[in-house]
C-alpha positions as a Markdown table, in Angstrom:
| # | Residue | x | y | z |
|---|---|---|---|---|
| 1 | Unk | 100.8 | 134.9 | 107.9 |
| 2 | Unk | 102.4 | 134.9 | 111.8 |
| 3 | Unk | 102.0 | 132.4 | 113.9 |
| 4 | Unk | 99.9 | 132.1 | 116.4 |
| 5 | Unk | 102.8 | 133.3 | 119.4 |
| 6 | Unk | 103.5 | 136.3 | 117.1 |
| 7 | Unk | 99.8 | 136.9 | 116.2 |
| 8 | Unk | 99.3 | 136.9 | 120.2 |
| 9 | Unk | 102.1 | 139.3 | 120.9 |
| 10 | Unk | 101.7 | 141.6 | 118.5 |
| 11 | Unk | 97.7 | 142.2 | 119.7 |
| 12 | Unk | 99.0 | 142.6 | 123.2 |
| 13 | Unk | 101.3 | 145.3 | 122.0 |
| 14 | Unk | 98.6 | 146.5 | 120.3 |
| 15 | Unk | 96.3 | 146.9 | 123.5 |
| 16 | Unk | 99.0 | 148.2 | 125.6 |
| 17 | Unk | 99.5 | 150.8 | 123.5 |
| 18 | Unk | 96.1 | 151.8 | 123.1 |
| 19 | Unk | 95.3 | 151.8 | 126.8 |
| 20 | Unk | 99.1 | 153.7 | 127.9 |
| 21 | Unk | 97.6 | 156.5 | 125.1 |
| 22 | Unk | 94.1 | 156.4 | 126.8 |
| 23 | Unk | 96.0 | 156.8 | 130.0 |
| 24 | Unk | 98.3 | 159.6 | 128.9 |
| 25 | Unk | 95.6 | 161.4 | 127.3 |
| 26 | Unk | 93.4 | 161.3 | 130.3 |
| 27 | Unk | 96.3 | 161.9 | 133.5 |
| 28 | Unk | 97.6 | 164.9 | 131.0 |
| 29 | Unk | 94.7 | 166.4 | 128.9 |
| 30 | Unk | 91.4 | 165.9 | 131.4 |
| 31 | Unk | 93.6 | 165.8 | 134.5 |
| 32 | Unk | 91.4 | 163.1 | 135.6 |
| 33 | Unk | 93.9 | 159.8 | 135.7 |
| 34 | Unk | 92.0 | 156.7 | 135.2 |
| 35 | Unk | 94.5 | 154.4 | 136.1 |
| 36 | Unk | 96.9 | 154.2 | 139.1 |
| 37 | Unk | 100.9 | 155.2 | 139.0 |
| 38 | Unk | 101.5 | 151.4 | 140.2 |
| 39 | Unk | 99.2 | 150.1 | 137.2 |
| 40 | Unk | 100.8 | 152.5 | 134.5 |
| 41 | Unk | 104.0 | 151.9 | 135.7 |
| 42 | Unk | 103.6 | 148.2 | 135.3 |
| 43 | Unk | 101.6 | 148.2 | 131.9 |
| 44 | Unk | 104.4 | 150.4 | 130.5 |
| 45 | Unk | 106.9 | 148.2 | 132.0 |
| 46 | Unk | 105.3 | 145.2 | 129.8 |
| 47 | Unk | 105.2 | 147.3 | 126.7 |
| 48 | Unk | 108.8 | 148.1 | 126.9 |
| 49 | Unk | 110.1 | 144.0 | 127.6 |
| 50 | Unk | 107.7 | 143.5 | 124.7 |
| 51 | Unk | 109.4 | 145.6 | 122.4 |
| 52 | Unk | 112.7 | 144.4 | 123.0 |
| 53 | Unk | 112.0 | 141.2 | 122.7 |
| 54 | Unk | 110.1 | 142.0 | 119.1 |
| 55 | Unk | 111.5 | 144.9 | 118.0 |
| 56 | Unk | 109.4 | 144.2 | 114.7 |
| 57 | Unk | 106.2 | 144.6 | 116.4 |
């Protein structure tokens, strides 16, 4: 089992994938963006540092 720190990060990454998809699905498929540029853009921006910094996530 992870620890705590890893157990945190990895949920994160978790939830900012699911809500980048939800995102994605809704700016491209409904073309009725829930979320603005500036929020994406910074959401995404957390996903990738995240993944750098655990690639094993």
């Amino acid at each position: 089992m992870g620890d705590n720190s890893t157990d945190d990060t990895a949920a994160r990454v978790q939830t900012l994938r699911s809500q980048l998809q939800a995102a994605s699905y809704a700016y491209y498929v409904l073309d009725a963006p829930d979320l603005p540029d500036e929020v994406y853009d910074r959401l995404y921006r957390e996903l990738q540092d995240l993944e750098v910094a655990h690639p094993e996530l």
